[in-house]
N, C-alpha and C positions, 0 to 999 in steps of 0.2 A: 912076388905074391902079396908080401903086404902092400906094397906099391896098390897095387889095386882094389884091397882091403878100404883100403884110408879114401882112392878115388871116390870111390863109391857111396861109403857112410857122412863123408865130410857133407858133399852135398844134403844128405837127408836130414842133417842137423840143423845145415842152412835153412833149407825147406819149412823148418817145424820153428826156427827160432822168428822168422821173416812171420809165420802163422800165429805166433803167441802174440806179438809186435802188433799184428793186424787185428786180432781180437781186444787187445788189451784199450787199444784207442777208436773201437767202435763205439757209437754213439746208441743208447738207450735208458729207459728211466729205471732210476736205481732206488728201491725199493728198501727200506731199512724200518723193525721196529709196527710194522703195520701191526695191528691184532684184529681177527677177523669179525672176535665176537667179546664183547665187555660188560660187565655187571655192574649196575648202579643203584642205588638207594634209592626210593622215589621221597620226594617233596628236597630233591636237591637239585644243583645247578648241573648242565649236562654241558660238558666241555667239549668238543669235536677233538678227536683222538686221530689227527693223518696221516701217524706215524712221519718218517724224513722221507722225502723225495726229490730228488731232481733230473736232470738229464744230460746226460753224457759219459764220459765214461771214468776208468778208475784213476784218470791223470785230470781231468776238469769235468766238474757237472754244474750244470746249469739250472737255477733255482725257475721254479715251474708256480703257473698260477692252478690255486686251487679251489672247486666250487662243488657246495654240498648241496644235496638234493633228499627229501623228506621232513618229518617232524618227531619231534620227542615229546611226551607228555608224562613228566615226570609225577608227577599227581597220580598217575593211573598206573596201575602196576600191568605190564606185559610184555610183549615180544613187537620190535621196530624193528625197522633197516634204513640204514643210511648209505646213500650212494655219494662217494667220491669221485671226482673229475678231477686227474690232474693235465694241464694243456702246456706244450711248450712248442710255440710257434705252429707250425701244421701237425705237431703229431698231440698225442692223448691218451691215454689211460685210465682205463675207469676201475674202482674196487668197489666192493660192498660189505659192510660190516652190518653186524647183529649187535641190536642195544638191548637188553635185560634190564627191564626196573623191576627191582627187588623190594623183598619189603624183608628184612631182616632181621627188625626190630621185637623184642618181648612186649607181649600186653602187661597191664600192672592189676595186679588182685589188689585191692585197699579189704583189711576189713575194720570192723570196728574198734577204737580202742576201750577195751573193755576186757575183761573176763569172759569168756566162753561157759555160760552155766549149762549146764545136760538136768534132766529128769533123770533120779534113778533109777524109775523103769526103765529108760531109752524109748520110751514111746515119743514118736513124731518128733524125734533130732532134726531141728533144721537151723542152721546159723546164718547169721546176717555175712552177705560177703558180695562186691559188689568188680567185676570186673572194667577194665579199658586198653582199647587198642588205639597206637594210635591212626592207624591206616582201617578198620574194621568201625570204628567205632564202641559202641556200648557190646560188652558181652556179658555181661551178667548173666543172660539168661542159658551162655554156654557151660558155667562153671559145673565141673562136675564132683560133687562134694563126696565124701568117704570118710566114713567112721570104723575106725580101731579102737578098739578097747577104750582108753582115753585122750585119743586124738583124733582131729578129724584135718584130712588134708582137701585143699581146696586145689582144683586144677583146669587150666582151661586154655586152648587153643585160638589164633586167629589162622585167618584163611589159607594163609603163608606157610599156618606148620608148627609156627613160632609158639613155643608153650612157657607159661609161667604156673610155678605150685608153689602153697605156702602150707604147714600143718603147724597147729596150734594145740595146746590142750584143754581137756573138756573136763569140768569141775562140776561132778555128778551131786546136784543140788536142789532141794524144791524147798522154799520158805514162802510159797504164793499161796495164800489164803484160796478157797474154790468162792466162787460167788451163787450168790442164792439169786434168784429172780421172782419174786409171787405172781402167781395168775390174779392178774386184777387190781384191784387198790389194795393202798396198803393201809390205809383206814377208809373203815365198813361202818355200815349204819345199820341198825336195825328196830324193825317199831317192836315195840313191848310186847311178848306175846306170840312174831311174829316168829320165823323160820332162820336160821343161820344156818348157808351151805357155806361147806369150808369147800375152798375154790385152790389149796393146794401149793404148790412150788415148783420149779426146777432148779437143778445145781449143775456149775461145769465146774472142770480143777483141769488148772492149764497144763497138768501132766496126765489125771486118768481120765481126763472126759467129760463125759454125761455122766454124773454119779447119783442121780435125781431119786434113785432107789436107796441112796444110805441116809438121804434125810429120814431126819427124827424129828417129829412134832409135839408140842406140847402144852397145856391149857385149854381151857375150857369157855365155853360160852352160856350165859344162864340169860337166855330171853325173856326169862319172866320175870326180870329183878332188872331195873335199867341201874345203869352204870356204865364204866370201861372196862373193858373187858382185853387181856390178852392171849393170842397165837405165837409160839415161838418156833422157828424153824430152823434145826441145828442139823451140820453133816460135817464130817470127818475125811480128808483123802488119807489116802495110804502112808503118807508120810507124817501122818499127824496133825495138819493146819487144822483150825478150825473154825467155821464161822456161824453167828447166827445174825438172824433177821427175825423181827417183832412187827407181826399184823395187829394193830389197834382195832376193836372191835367197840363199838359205844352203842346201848340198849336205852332208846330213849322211850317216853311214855307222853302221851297227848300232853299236852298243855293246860294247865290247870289255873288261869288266871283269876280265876272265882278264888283261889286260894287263900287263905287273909293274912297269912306271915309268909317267911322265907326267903331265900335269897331270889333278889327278882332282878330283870332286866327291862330294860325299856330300850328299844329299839325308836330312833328320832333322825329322820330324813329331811334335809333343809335344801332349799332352792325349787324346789320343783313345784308342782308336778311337771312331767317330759318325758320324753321317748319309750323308758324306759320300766314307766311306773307301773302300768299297764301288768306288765311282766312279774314285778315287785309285788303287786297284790294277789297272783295268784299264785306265787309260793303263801304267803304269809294264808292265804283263805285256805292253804292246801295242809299246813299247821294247825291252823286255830290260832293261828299268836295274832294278837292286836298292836301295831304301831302308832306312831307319832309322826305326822306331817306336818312342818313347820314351812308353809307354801311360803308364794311371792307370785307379784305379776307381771314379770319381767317377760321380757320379748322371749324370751324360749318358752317360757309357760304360758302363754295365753290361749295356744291352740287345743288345752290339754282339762279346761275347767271339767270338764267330764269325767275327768279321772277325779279330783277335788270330791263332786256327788259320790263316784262309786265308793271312795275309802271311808266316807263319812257315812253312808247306808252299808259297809261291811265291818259297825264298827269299829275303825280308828277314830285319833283322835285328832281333828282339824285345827293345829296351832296358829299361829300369827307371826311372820320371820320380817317380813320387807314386804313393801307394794314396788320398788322399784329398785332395791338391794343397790343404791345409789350411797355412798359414804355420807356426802353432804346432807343426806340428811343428819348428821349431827351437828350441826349447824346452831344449834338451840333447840330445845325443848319444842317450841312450835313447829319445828319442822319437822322432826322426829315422830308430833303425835300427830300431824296430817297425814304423813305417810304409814302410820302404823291404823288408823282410822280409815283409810282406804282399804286396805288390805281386808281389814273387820267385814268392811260395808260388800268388799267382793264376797268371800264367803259366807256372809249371810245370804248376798241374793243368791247365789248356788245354794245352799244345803238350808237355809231358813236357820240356821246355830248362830247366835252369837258367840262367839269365841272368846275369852278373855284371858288365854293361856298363849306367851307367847317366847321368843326368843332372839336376844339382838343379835344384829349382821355384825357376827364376827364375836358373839359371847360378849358378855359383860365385861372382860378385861380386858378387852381389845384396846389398843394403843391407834391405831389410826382414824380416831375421834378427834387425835389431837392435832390433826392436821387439818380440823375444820370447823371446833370449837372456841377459835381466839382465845385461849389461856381458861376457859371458865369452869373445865374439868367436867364437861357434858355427862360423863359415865356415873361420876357419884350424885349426880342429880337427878339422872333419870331413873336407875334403878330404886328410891326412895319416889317418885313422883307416878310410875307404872303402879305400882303395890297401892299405893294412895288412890289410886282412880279404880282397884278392883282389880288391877292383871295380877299374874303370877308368872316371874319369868325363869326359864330353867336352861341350866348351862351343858355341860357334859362332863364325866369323868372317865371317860372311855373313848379316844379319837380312829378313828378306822386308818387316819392319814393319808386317804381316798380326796383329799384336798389339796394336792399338792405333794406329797411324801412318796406316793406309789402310783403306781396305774395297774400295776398287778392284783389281781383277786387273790390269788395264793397267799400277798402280804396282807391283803387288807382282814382276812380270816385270822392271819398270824397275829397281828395284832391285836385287834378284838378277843380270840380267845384266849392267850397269853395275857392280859389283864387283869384275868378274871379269877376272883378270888374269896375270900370267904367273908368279902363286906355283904351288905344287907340287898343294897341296889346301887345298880350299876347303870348308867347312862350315856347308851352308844351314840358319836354325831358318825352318819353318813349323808352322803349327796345321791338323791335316786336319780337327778341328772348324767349320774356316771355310770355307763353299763357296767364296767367292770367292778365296782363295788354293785351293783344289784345282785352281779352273781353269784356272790361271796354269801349271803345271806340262807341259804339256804345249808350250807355247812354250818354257818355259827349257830341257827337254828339248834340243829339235829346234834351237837355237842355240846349245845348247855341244856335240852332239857336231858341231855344222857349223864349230867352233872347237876342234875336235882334243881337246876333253876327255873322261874316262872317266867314266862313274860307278860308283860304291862304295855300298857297305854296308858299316855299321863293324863292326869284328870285333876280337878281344883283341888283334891286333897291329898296326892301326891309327895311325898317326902323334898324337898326342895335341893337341887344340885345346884350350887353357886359356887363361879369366881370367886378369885382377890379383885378387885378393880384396883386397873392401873390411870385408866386415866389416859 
């Protein structure tokens, strides 16, 4: 019986070990380490991933060629597939794998380095705080801010998921003055007599607002009494700042140049007349003030002797400056009084005046005589040689600095009325050649007679303003 037992099984072991034998050295591609699907960062290099393969079996395998098929765009974040080919001799195998570019990375919150101040109200909390991704770009505008008590946390997402938060603390603080703003100028004019509307204010305060209702004002306006006059405008926020702002108010009275004493001005315009003058005489007629034109006949003023008539029929007074505002004419004495004798002989044929009030190019102490005088000191001969023949020459002690110093009206005002002070007479030099000093004139006006001063036109009896001469 075992006899036959053993016949039996022995074979079947044969069977099955001859079948292992046969399996063990079948030829097929052998597969190790594949992954079907892999995650990768984007804006990095992408590696082909073939896991090991070859062909044949678990006693020899044979190394197989392999070729990939797709693209990766690691720059972009999404979902790819790559196909692998592996070939060995006539046979093949294909896989396919799933590429993932991720974006993994945290944006970065920057914020200021600084303190985080709050308004102790907590009105309109809002804090500088500026986000970046670097796959998203800018997200500032995704931050989502949050205020606790004394903290505020900054938080904010890119596309991906990825969150970055930072919280800071807030130092509940207001030392910001509110600012005043006036409706209008903040110096006013008024004729003697006439109306003062008060034109008002508003206020912000960088923590309550508009607070324009807690201004307080205060001062008074007396139109019947010229002078300066002031408006002050005060307001308080909640936490105490405080500020104020001061409207100038100046009450002037006609022009009273018939006057016979007082502090007087004499307004005196050289180079022209030109473009400009035109303009210039009807502030001055719109005044009553009389000026001093100190012409010339130079190439910009020739087209203009019409103006020359009209100042001298709205009495001003027609001085004598240059015929051709040329240096050389100081050259000597004889060239000097050709050229100032021309001048004379123009204005006489326009207005029938002879003139004999005038003023040298470039003032009496002018220094660039001597670059055309040979050593003989032209200035202190001629001002003694004018006076001898009858003239009367007059300098300034007041410059607008409309010659070179400013182009601005704002300054040339600054400086004229900043001047001005409790001597007797004052002697402005402007250019009515220069629009922006003509426009100045109409403020310096309206603030000296709202400071008790007259204006003048010089005349042969005149008080005389005179240089040092240099020579």
């Amino acid at each position: 019986m075992k006899k036959k037992v053993l016949f039996i099984i022995l074979p079947v072991i044969l069977i099955l070990l001859i079948g292992v034998v046969v399996f063990l050295n079948l030829n097929s591609f052998q597969v190790k380490n594949f992954k079907d699907t892999l995650e990768i960062p984007y804006n990095t290099t992408f590696h082909a991933d073939t896991g090991t393969v070859c062909f044949g079996n678990k006693f020899k395998c044979h190394e197989v060629k392999v070729t990939k098929t797709g693209e990766i765009d690691t720059s972009k974040i999404g979902t790819y597939e790559i196909k692998y080919t592996y070939t060995y001799k006539n046979k093949s195998l294909t896989k396919n794998q799933i590429i993932k570019v991720i974006d993994n990375i945290n944006p970065i919150i920057t914020l200021p380095d600084q303190e985080f101040i709050g308004c102790p109200n907590k009105q309109d909390l809002k804090f500088e705080a500026t986000a970046y991704d670097e796959y998203d770009g800018d997200l500032t505008a995704n931050i989502i801010e949050t205020i606790n008590d004394n903290k505020v946390t900054f938080k904010v997402s890119d596309s991906s998921g990825n969150t970055a938060e930072i919280t800071k603390d807030i130092t509940y603080l207001d030392n910001a003055s509110p600012i005043i703003t006036l409706n209008g100028e903040r110096t006013l004019y008024v004729n003697l007599n006439g109306k003062y509307q008060e034109q008002g204010a508003t206020a912000e305060d960088n923590c309550d607002g508009n607070i324009t209702n807690k201004i307080v004002t205060s001062g008074t306006v007396n139109t019947s009494t010229p002078g300066e006059y002031q408006i002050t405008y005060e307001v308080t926020d909640s936490a105490g700042n405080k500020t104020s702002l001061v409207r100038k108010i100046f009450v002037y009275a006609k022009n009273n140049y018939n006057a016979p004493s007082g502090k007087s001005i004499y307004l005196t315009f050289d180079d022209g007349p030109g473009p400009y003058t035109g303009k210039l005489l009807d502030v001055l007629k719109k005044y009553e003030v009389p000026a001093t034109f100190f012409v010339t006949n130079q190439s910009l003023t020739k087209n203009y002797d019409n103006m020359i008539l009209r100042a001298y029929n709205e009495g001003h007074t027609i001085g004598l400056h240059t015929n051709t505002h040329n240096y050389n004419i100081y050259q000597n004495s004889d060239t000097y009084f050709a050229d100032l004798y021309a001048i004379q002989a123009k204005v006489q044929r326009i207005t029938g005046y002879t003139s004999m009030i005038i003023r040298f190019p470039g003032g009496s102490s002018n220094t660039i005589s001597m670059n055309y005088d040979h050593g003989t000191k032209i200035m202190s001969e001629l001002t003694k040689a004018v006076e001898a023949k009858g003239f009367r020459y007059f300098d300034w002690n007041i410059s607008s600095g409309d010659a070179g110093e400013t182009t601005s009206t704002a300054q040339v005002v600054k400086n004229i009325t900043s001047n001005l002070g409790n001597g007797s007479t004052y002697m402005v030099l402007q250019h009515d050649i220069k629009g922006f000093s003509v426009n100045a004139v109409e403020e310096v006006i309206k603030y000296a007679l709202a400071k008790g001063y007259t204006f003048r036109a010089i005349t042969m009896e005149t008080p005389t303003v005179h240089h040092r001469i240099n020579n």
